[in-house]
SEZALUM-979823 format. One line per field, with one value per atom (N, C-alpha, C): residue number from 1; chain; atom name; x, y, z. Coordinates in steps of 0.001 Angstrom, whole numbers, plus 500000, padded with zeros to 6 digits. Example, Ala and Ser with C-alpha at 12.3 -4.5 7.8 and 13.67 -1.06 7.14 Angstrom:
BEGIN
nr = c(1	1	1	2	2	2)
kette = c(A	A	A	A	A	A)
atom = c(N	CA	C	N	CA	C)
xx = c(513190	512300	513200	512850	513670	512900)
yy = c(494310	495500	496700	497750	498940	500030)
zz = c(507800	507800	507800	507080	507140	507870)
//
This chain:
BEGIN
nr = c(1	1	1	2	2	2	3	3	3	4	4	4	5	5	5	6	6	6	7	7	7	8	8	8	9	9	9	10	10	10	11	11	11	12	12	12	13	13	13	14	14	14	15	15	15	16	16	16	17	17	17	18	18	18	19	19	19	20	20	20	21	21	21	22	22	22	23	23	23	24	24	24	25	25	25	26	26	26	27	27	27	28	28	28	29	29	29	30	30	30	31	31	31	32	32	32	33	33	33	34	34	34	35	35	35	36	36	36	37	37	37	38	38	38	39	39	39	40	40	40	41	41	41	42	42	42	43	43	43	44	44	44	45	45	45	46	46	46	47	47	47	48	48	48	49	49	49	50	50	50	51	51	51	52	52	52	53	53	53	54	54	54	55	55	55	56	56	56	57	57	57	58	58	58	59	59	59	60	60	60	61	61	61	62	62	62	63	63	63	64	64	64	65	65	65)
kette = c(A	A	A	A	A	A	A	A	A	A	A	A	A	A	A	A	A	A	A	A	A	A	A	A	A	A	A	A	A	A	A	A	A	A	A	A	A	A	A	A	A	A	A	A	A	A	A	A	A	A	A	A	A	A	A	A	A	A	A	A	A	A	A	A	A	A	A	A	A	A	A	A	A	A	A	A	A	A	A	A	A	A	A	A	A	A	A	A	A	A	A	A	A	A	A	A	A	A	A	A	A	A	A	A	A	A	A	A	A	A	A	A	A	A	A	A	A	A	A	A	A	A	A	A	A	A	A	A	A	A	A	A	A	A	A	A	A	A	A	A	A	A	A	A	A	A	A	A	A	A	A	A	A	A	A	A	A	A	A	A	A	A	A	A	A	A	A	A	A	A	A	A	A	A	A	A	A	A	A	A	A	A	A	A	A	A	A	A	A	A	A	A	A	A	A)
atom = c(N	CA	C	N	CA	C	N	CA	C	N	CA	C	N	CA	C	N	CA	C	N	CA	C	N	CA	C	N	CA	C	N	CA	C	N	CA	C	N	CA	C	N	CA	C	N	CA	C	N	CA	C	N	CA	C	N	CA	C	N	CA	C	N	CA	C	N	CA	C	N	CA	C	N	CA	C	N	CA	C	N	CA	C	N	CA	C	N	CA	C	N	CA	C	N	CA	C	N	CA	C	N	CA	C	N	CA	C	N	CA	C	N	CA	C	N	CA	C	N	CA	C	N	CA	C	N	CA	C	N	CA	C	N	CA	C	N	CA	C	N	CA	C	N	CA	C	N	CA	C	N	CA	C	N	CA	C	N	CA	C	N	CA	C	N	CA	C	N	CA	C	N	CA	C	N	CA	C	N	CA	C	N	CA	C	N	CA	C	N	CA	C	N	CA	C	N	CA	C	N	CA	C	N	CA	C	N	CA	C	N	CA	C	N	CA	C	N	CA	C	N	CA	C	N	CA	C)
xx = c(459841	460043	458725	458050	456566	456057	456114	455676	456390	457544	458230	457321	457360	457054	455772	454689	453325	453252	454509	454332	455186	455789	456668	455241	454460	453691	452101	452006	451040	451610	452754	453024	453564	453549	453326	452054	451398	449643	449703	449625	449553	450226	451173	451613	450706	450821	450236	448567	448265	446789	446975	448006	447957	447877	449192	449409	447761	447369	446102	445159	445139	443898	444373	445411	446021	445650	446102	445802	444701	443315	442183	441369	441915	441410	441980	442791	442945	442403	442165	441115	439986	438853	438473	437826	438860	439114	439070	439902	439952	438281	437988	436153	435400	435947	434921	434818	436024	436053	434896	435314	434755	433276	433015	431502	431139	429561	429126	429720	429911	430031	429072	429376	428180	427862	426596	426576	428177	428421	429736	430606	430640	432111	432189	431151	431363	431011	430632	431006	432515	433109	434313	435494	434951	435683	435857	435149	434008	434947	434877	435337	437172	437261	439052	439399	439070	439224	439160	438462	437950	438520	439053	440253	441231	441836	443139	443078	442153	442061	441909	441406	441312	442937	443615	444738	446003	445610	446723	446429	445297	444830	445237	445042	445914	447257	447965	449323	449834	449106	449673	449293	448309	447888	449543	449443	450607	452073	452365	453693	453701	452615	452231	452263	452004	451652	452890)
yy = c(517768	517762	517533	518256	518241	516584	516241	514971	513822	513934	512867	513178	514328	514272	513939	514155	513499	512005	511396	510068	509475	510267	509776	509948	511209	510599	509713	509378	508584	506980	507286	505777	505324	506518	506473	506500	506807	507116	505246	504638	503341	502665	502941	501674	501833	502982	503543	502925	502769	502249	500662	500222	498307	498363	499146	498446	498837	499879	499958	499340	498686	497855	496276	495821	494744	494505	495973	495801	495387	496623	496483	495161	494632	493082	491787	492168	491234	491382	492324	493005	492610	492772	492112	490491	490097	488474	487856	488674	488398	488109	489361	489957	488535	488286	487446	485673	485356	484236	484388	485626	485573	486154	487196	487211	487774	487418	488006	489573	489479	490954	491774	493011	494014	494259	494497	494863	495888	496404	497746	496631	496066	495561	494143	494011	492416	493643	494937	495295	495583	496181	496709	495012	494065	492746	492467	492430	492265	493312	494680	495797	495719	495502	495121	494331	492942	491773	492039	493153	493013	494358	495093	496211	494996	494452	493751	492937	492289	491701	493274	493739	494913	495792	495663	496661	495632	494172	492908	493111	492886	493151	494116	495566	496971	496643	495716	495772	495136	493802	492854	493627	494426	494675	495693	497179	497906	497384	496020	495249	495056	494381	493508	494337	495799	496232	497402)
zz = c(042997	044436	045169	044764	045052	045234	043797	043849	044635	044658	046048	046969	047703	048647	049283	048194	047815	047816	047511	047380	048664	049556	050527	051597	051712	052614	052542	050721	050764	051594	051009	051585	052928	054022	055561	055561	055226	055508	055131	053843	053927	054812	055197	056730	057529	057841	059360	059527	057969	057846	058006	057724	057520	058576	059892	060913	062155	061463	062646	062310	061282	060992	061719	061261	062099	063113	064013	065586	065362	065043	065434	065121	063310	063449	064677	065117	066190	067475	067681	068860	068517	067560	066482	067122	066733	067025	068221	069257	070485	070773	071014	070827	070400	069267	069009	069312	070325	070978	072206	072858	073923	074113	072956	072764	071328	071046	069737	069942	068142	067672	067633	067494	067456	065900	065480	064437	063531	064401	064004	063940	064388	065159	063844	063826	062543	060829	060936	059962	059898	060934	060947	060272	060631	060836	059299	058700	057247	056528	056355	055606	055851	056726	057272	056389	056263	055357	053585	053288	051979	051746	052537	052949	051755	052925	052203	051139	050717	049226	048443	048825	047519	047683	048354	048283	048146	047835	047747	046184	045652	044136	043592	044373	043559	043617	044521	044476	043844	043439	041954	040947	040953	039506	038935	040166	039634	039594	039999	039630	038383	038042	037067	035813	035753	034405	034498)
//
């Protein structure tokens, strides 16, 4: 029981993380038509991106095996 429920809210904690990173990379983006990034702000851009290759990679890997 325990463990469902351990795994029911890891995996709200993961939406809740895709969809606020989403926002914020498009905020992000907006930002960066209209002016340079800030040091924070092009790390935040940078770590977002390499966010989702690394959690697209954990997600083929645990299909996969």
């Amino acid at each position: 029981m325990d463990n469902i429920v351990s795994e029911v809210l890891f995996s709200i904690y993961v939406i809740i993380m895709i969809i606020t990173s989403i926002v914020y990379l498009r905020q992000l983006e907006k930002a960066r038509k209209h002016r340079a990034l800030t040091a924070f702000e092009r790390t935040m851009y940078i770590l977002i991106q390499v966010g989702y290759l690394l959690f697209a990679a954990s997600l083929l890997i645990f299909v996969f095996t």
